[in-house]
C-alpha positions as CSV (number, residue, x, y, z in Angstrom):
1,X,145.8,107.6,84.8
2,X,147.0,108.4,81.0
3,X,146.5,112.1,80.5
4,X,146.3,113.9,77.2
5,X,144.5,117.2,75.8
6,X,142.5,115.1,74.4
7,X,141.9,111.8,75.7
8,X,141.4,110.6,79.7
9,X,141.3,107.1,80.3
10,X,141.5,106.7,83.7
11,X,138.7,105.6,86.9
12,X,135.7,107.7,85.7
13,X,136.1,106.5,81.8
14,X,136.9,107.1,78.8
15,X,136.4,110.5,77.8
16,X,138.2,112.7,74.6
17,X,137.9,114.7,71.8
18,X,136.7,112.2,69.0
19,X,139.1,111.9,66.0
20,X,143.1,111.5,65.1
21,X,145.1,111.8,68.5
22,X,142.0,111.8,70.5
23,X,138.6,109.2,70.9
24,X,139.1,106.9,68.7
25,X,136.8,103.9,67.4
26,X,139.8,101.3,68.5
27,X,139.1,102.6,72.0
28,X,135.8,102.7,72.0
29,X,136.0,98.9,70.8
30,X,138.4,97.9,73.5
31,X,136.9,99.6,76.2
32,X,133.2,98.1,75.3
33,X,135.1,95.2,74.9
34,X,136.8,95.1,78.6
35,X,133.1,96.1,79.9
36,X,132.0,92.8,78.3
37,X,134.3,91.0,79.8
38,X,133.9,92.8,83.1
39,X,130.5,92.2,83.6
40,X,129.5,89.2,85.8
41,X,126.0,88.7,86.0
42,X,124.1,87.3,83.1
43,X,121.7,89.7,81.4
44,X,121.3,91.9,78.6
45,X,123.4,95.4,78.5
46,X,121.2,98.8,78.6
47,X,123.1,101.7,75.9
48,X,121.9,105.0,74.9
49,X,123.4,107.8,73.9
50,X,123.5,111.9,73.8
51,X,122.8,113.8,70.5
52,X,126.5,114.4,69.9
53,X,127.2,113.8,66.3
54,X,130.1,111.1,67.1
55,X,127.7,109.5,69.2
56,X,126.0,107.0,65.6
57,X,130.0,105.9,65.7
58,X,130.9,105.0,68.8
59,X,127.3,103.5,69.4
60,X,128.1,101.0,66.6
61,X,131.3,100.3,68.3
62,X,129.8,99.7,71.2
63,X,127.3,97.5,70.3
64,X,129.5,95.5,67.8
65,X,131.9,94.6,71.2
66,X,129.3,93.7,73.3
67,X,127.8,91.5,70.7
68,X,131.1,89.7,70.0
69,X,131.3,88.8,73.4
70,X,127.6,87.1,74.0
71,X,126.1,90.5,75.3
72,X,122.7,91.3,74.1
73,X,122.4,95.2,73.5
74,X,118.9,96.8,74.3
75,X,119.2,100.3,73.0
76,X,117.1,103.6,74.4
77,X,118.8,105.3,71.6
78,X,118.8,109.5,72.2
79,X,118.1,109.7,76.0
80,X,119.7,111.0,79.1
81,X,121.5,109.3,81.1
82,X,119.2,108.8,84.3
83,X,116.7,107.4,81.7
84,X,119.4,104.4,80.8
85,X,120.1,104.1,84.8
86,X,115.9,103.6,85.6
87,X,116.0,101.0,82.4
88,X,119.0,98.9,84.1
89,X,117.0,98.1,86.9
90,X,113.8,97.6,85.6
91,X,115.0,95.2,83.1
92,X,117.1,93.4,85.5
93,X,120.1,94.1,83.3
94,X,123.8,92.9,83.9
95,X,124.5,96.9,83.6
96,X,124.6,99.9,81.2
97,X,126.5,102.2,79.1
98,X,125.8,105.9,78.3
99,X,127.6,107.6,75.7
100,X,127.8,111.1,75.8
101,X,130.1,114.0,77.4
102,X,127.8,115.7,79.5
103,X,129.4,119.4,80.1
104,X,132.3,119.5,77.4
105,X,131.7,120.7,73.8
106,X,130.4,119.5,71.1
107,X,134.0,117.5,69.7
108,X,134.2,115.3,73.2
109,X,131.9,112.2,73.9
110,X,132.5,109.8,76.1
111,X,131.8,106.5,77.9
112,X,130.2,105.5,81.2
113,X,129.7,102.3,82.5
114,X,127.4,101.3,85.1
115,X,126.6,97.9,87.1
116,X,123.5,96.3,87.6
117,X,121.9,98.6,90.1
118,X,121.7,101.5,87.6
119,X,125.1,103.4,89.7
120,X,128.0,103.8,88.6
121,X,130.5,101.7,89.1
122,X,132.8,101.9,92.5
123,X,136.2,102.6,92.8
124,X,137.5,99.1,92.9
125,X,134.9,98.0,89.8
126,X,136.4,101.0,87.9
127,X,139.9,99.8,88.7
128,X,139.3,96.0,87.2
129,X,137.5,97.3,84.4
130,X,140.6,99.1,83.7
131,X,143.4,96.5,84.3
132,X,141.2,94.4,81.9
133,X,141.3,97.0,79.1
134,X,145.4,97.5,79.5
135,X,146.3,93.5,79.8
136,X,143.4,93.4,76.2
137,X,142.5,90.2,78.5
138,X,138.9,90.2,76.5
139,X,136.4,87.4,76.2
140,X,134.9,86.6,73.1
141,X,132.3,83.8,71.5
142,X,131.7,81.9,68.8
143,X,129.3,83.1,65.8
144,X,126.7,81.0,67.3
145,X,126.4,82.4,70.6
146,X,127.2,86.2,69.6
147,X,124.2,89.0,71.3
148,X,121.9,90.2,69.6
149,X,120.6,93.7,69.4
150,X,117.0,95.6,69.9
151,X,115.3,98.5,70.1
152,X,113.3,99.8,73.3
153,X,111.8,102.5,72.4
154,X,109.1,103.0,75.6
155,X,112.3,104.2,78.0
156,X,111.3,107.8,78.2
157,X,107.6,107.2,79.4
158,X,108.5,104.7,81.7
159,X,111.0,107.2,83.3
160,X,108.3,109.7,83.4
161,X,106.0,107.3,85.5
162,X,108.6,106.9,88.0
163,X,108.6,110.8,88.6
164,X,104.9,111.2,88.9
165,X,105.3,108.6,91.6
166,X,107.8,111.1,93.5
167,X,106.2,114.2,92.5
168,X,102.7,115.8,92.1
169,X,103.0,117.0,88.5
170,X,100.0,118.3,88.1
171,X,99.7,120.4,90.8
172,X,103.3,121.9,89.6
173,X,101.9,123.1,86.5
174,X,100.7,126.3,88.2
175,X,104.7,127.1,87.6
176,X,105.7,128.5,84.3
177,X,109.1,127.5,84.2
178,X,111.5,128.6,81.8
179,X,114.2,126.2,80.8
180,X,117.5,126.2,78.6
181,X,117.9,123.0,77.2
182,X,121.4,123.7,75.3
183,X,119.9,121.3,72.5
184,X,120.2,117.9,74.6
185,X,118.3,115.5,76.5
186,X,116.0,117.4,78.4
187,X,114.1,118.7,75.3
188,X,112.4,115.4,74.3
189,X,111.7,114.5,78.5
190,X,110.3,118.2,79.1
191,X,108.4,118.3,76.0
192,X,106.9,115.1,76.7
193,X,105.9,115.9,80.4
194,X,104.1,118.9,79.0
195,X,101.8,116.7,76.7
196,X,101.2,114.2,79.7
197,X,101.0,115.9,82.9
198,X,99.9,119.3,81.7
199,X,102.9,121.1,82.9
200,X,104.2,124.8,82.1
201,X,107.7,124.3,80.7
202,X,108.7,127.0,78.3
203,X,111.9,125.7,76.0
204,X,114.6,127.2,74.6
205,X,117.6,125.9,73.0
206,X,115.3,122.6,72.4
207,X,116.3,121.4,68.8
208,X,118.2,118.5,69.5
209,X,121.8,118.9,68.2
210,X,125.1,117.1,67.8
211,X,127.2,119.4,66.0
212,X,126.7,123.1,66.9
213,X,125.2,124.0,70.8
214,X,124.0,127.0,71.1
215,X,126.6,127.7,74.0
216,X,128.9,126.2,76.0
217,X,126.8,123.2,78.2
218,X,127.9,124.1,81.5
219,X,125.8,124.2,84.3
220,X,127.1,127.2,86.3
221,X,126.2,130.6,87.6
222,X,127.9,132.9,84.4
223,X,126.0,130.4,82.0
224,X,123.1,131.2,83.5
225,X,123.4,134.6,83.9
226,X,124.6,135.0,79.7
227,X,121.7,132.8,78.5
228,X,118.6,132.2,80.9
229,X,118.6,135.0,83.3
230,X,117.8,137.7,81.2
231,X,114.6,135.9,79.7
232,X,113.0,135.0,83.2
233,X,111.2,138.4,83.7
234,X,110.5,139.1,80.1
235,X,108.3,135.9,79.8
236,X,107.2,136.0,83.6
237,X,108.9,133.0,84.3
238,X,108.4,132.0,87.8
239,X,111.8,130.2,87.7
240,X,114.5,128.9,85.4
241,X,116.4,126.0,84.9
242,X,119.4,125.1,82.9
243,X,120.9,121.8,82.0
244,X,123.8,120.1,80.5
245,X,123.5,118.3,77.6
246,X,123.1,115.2,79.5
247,X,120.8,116.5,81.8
248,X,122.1,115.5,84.4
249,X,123.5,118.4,86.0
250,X,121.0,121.3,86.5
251,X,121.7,125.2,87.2
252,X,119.0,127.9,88.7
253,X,117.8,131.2,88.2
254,X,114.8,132.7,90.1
255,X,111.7,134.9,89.4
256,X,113.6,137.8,89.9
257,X,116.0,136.9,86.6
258,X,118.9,136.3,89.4
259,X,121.2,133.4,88.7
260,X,122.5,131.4,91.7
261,X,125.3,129.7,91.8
262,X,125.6,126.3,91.1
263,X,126.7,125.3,94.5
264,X,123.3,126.3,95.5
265,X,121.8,123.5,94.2
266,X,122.9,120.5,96.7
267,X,121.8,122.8,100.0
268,X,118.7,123.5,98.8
269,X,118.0,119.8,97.6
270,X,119.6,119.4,101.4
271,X,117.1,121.5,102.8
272,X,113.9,119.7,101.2
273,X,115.0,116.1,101.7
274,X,116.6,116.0,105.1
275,X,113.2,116.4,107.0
276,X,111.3,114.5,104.5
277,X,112.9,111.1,105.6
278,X,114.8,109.0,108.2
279,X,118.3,109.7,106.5
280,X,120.7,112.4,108.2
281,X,123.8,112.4,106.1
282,X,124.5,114.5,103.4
283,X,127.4,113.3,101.2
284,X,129.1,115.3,98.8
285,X,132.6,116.4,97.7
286,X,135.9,118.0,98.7
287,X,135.4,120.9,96.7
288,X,131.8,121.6,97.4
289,X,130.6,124.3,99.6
290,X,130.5,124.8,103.2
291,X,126.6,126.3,103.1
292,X,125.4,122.8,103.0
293,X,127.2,121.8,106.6
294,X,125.0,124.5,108.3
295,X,121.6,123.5,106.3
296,X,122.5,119.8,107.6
297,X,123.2,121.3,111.3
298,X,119.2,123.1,111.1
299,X,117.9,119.7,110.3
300,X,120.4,117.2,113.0
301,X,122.2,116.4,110.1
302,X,126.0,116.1,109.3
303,X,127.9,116.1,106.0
304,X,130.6,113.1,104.5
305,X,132.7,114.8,102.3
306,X,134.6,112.3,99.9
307,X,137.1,112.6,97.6
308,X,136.3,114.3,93.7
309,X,134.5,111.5,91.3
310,X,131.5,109.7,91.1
311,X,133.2,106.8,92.6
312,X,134.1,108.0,95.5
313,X,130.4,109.3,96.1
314,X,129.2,106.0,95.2
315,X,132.1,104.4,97.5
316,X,130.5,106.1,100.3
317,X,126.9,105.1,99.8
318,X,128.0,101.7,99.8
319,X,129.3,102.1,103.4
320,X,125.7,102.9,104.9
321,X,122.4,102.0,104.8
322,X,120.1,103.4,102.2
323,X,117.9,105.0,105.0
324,X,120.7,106.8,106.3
325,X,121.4,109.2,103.6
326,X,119.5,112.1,102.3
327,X,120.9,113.5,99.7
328,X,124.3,113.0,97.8
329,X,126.0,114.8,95.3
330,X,128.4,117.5,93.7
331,X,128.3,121.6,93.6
332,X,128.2,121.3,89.9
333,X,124.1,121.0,89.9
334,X,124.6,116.8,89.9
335,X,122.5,115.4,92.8
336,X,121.4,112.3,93.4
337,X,118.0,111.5,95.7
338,X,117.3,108.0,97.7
339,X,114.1,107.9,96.3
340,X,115.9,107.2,93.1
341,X,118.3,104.7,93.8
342,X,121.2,108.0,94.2
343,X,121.0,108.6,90.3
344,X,122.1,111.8,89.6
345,X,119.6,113.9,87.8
346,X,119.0,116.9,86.9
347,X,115.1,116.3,85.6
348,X,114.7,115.1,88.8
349,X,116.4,117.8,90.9
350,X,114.1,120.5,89.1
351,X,111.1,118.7,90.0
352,X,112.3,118.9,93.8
353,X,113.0,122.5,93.8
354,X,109.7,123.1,92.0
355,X,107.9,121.1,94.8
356,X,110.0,122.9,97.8
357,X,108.6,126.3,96.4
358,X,104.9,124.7,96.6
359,X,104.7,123.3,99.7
360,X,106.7,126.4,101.3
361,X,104.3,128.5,99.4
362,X,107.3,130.7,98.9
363,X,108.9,131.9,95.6
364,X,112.1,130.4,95.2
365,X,113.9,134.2,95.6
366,X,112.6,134.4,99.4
367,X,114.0,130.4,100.1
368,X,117.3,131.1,98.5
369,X,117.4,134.5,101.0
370,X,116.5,132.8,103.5
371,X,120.6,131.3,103.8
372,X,123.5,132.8,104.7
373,X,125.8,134.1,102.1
374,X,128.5,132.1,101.1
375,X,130.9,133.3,98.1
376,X,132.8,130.8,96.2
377,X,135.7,131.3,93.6
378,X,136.7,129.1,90.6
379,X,139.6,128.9,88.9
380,X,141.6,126.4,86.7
381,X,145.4,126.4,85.3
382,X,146.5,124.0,82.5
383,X,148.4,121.0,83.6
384,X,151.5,120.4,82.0
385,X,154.1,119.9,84.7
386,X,154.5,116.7,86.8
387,X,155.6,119.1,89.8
388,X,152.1,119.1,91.5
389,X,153.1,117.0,94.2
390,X,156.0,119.7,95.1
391,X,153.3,122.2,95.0
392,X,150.5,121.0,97.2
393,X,153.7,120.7,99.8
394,X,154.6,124.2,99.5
395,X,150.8,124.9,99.5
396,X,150.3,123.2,102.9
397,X,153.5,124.6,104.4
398,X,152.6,128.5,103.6
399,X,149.4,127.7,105.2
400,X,149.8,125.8,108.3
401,X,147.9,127.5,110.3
402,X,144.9,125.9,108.9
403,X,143.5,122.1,109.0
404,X,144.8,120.4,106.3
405,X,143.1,117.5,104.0
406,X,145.2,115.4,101.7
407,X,142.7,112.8,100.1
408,X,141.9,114.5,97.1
409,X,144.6,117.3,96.0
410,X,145.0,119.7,99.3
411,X,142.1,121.2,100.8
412,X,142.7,123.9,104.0
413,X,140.1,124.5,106.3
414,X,139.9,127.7,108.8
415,X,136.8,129.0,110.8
416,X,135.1,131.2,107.9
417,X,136.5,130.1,105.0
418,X,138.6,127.2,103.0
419,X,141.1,126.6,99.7
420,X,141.5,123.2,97.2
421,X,143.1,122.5,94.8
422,X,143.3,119.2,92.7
423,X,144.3,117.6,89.1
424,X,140.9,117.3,87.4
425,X,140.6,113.6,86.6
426,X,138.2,114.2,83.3
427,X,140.3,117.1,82.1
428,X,144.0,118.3,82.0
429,X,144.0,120.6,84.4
430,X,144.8,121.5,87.8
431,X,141.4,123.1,89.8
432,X,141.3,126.0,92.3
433,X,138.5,126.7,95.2
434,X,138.2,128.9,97.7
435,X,135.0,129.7,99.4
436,X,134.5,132.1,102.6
437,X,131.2,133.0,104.4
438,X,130.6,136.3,103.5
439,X,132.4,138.7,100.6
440,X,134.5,136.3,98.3
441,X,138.2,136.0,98.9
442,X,139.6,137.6,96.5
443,X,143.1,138.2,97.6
444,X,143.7,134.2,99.1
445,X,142.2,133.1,95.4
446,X,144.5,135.4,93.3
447,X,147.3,134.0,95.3
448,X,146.6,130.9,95.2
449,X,146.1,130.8,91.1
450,X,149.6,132.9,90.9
451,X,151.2,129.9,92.7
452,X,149.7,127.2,90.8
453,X,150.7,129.1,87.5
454,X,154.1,128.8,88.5
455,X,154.4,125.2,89.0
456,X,151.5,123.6,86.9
């Protein structure tokens, strides 16, 4: 992996702040170009992009590569990335590229690649598409065989068909649902299932915007409690959802104006789709929490945890059946559902909540109540030493008493509660997690960010 503070090439990307020192538009031409090259199936490639204001560059970039190396481009233009995954597959594509940065700011974008079944691309894809863009081994054509380039501009309803196959949309428009938009994706899909299926989405924060969001686009508990929370009683909201700008990660708050942590998302989705099918695993993370091992136990299920990444995830799909799996996905709000393929999606994820609280006939309050309490602390500390691997021995020598796992960073296990810690692979930093069932633990997670401070 090449780190910087603002660029990571590495596995899941590239990713950066756009400009001098950062993104800039002779990576985003080699990296196209490497994808180009990459590809092996025949086919045209499937690109759209977020609303970020670097996005009109690096699309051009984009395109311009792939069309230099016999790749016709069909372009969604401004959609989400789940709406660029459904297009890959219906238009039997060779794969797709989505340009946007999801969850950072306003200055990163970013690129991500995906194969010809709409996922992303799997560890050992990731790693030739990488060894092709260091060695600049790219394939080009001749002028009379470069791609050419259209516009598809029907993506976003045919998207929405394929969730009124999964989910009764009119009968969820009882719900008035209030949702933070943080001026991306969403806001064109929401405002669109409104006018076609009658539903009860109340918008905020749904002018589209590249330059200036109206807050940070993170999909976690504080966020929701700064800027969604607070409005659910006022408008008698009978739930809330926020969403990256990608919309692909979604967060929660319920009817009583209480925000729930992120991690909640993945149980819950657990808790829906496990009885709903054949499939008893549940695969997620490392660094996601231990709530959703004892929602798989009520069900006969068990949970896979993998390393960090989207490739690992979609590593460990690969290695069973479609039908075993129930669910898959992060404790950032990403979760991905068989029905669609595992594409994680937050539009998607809402509509399965939404569902769970009507055919429960139960507010969404009294199912999140209904689960133990499990209290999770977050922390990060800026990388700038090379002595992690000296700490994550200390780490696992000071506590031995506990079972350790070494795939991803150092993650300690005892019978109530667990610590990780890992080097971010989209950002330079080095993550800290503890969880415990019960009151938060505080004491273990100020220790463990005092140690990391001292090395990292």
């Amino acid at each position: 992996m090449r780190a910087g503070r603002s660029l990571r090439i590495s596995h899941v990307g590239l990713r950066g702040v756009v400009g001098t020192g950062g993104l800039t538009a002779q990576h985003v031409l080699d990296f196209a170009s490497a994808f180009g090259t990459f590809l092996p199936a025949p086919g045209p490639v499937i690109l759209g992009r977020d609303p970020r204001a670097s996005g009109v560059m690096i699309r051009e970039g984009v395109v311009a590569a792939l069309n230099a190396g016999g790749r016709d481009v069909i372009d969604l233009g401004l959609v989400s990335t789940p709406v660029i995954q459904h297009a890959i597959r219906r238009s039997a594509a060779a794969g797709g590229v989505s340009i946007g940065a999801s969850h950072n700011a306003a200055e990163w974008n970013a690129l991500k690649f995906f194969g010809p079944c709409g996922t992303y691309l799997s560890t050992a894809q990731a790693g030739e598409l990488l060894d092709i863009y260091h060695l600049r081994r790219f394939d080009y054509v001749e002028w009379d065989r470069i791609g050419s380039l259209r516009q598809e501009p029907g993506a976003l309803d045919a998207y929405l068909d394929e969730l009124a196959a999964a989910f009764d949309l009119p009968a969820l428009g009882r719900y008035k649902v209030l949702v933070d938009c943080c001026n991306g994706t969403s806001s064109p899909i929401l405002q669109r299932m409104n006018q076609r299926f009658g539903l009860n989405f109340i918008l905020i924060n749904a002018q589209v915007e590249g330059v200036s969001f109206a807050h940070e686009p993170a999909t976690n508990r504080r966020m929701v409690e700064l800027q969604l929370a607070p409005l659910i009683r006022p408008v008698g909201a009978d739930a809330g959802f926020l969403f990256d700008v990608d919309s692909d990660r979604v967060a929660i708050a319920t009817e009583r104006g209480e925000a729930l942590s992120e991690e909640m998302v993945l149980p819950l989705l657990a808790d829906y789709l496990l009885p709903r099918g054949p499939g008893k695993l549940a695969i997620t993370n490392l660094s996601a929490t231990a709530l959703l091992d004892e929602v798989a136990a009520r069900h006969g299920g068990r949970v896979v945890r993998v390393p960090v990444g989207r490739q690992a995830t979609i590593d460990a799909l690969a290695g069973y059946r479609p039908e075993q799996v129930a669910v898959a996905g992060e404790g950032t709000g990403a979760v991905m559902m068989p029905r669609f393929r595992f594409v994680y999606d937050g539009i998607a994820s809402m509509l399965a909540v939404l569902s769970m609280m009507l055919e429960r006939g139960a507010t969404l309050a009294e199912i999140a109540g209904g689960y133990p309490k499990y209290s999770i602390l977050k922390g990060q500390v800026p990388l700038a030493s090379p002595q992690i691997p000296a700490l994550l021995m200390q780490l696992r020598a000071q506590y031995s008493d506990g079972r350790a796992t070494a795939v991803d960073g150092l993650r300690i296990d005892w019978a109530d509660r667990w610590l990780h810690v890992r080097v971010s692979q989209t950002e330079p930093l080095v993550r800290v997690i503890c969880e415990q069932r019960g009151e938060p633990p505080h004491a273990l997670f100020r220790s463990l960010l005092e140690q990391v401070r001292s090395l990292a």
